[in-house]
C-alpha positions in Angstrom: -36.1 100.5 68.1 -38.5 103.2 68.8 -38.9 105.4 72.0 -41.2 107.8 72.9 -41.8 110.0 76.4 -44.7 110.8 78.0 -45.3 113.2 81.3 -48.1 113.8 83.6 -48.4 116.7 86.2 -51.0 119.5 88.0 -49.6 121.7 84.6 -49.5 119.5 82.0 -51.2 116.8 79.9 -51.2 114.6 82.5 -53.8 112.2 80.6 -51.1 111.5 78.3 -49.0 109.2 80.4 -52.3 107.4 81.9 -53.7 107.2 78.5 -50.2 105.9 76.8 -50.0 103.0 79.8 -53.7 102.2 79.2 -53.6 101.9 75.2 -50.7 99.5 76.1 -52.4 97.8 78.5 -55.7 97.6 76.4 -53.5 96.2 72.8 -51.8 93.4 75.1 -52.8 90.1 73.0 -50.1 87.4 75.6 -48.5 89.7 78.7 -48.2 92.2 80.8 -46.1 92.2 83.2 -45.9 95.4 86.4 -43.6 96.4 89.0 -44.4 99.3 91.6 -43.8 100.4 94.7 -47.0 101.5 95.5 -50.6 100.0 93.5 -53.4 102.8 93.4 -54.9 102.5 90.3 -57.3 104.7 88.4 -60.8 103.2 87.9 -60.1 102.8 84.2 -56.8 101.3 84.8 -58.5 98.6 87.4 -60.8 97.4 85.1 -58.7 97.4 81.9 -56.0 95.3 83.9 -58.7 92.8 85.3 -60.2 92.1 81.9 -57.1 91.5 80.3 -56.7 88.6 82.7 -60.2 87.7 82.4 -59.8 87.9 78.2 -56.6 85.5 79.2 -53.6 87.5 79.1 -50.9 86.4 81.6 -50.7 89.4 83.4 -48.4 89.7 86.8 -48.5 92.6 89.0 -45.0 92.8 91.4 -45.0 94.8 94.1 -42.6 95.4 97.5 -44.2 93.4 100.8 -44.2 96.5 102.8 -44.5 99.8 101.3 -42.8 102.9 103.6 -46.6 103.5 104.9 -49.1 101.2 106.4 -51.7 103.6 105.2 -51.2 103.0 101.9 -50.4 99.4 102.2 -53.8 99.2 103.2 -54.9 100.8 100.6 -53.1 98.6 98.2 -54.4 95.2 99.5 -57.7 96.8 99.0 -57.5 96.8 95.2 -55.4 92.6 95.4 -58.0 90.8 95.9 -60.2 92.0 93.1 -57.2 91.6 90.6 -56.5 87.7 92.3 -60.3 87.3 91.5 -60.1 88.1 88.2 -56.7 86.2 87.5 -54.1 88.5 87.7 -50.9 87.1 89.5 -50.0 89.2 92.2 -46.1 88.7 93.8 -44.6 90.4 96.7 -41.0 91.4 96.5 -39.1 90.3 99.9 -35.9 91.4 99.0 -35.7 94.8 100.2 -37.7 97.7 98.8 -39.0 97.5 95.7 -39.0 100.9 93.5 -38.8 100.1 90.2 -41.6 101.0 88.1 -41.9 98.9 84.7 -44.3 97.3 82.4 -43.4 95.5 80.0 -46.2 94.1 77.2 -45.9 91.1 74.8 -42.2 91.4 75.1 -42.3 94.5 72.8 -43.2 97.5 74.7 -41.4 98.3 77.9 -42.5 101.6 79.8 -40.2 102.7 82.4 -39.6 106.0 84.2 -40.6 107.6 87.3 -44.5 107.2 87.5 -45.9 104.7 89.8 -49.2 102.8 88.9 -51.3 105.5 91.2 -53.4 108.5 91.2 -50.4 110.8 92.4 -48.3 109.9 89.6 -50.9 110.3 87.0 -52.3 113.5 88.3 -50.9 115.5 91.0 -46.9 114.7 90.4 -44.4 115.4 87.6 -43.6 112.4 86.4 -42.0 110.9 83.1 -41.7 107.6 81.5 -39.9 106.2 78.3 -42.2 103.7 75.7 -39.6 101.6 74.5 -40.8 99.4 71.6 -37.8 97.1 71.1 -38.2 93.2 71.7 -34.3 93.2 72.8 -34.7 95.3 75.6 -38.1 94.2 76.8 -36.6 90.6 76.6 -34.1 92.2 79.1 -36.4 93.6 81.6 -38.6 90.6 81.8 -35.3 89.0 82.6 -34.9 91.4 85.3 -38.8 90.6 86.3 -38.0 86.8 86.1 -35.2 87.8 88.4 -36.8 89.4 90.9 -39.4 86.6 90.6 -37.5 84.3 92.6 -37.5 87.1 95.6 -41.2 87.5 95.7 -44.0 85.3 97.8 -47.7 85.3 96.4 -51.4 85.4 98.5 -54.9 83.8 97.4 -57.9 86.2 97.7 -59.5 86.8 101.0 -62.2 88.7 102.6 -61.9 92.2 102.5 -60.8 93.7 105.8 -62.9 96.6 106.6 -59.4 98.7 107.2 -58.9 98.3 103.4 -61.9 99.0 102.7 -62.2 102.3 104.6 -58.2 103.1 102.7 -59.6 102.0 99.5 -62.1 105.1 99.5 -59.7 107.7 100.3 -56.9 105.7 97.7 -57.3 109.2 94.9 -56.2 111.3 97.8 -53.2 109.4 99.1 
């Protein structure tokens, strides 16, 4: 197996982590597979995870039913609806809080580590996250995944509310 780390913050490269998650994301040919606490995704990463679904790729986003902030739960729901549209399956962890932060693609790659899928991770925090290519362990996260599966309830698009609207606008500064 292989492993390689990547960091983000204010000081640093942070490009590199958002740019290793979206090659990743962009070379997945069957899945992709997401858990985060909190779902505030760059442009770039938006659209590269709703035309992988669109292209056919099973991809599943995981994330906790209630964040700790109704501001950015808000803010969250704003971005759900466009990736139900497109065919992303979206799940909502009941079980408690959810705070892992994984991705796992075409049971090869896993990325794990401290970065959340969301504009502070990638450029205002110090974050760092292992690329594990090993089918072995990425056959034992998406275990996990499966797992947690069984603890999560899903939603079918809906009308925009206008509060998630208004958060979605001010989502790069939350």
């Amino acid at each position: 197996s292989t492993m390689q780390f990547a960091t983000s913050g204010p000081l640093g490269p942070w490009r590199t982590l958002l740019q290793g998650i979206m090659t990743a994301i962009a070379g997945a040919r069957r899945s992709i597979c997401i858990q985060t606490p909190y779902f505030l995704p760059t442009e770039g990463l938006n659209s590269l995870l709703q035309t992988a679904a669109l292209g056919g790729i099973d991809v599943q986003l995981m994330l906790p039913e209630r964040s700790d902030s109704r501001i950015i739960d808000k803010a969250v729901h704003s971005f759900i609806d466009d990736m139900l549209r497109a065919g992303v399956k979206v799940y909502f962890y009941t079980k408690g809080f959810l705070h892992a932060k994984m991705l796992i693609v075409d049971d090869l790659l896993t990325v794990v580590g401290s970065a959340n899928m969301d504009f502070r991770s990638f450029e205002h925090n110090f974050e760092i996250n292992a690329f594990v290519y090993d089918r072995e362990f990425a056959s034992r996260m998406a275990a996990i995944f499966e797992d947690d599966l069984t603890h999560c309830h899903t939603i079918r698009p809906r009308t925009r509310r206008v509060a998630e609207s208004l958060m979605r606008v001010f989502s790069p500064l939350l």
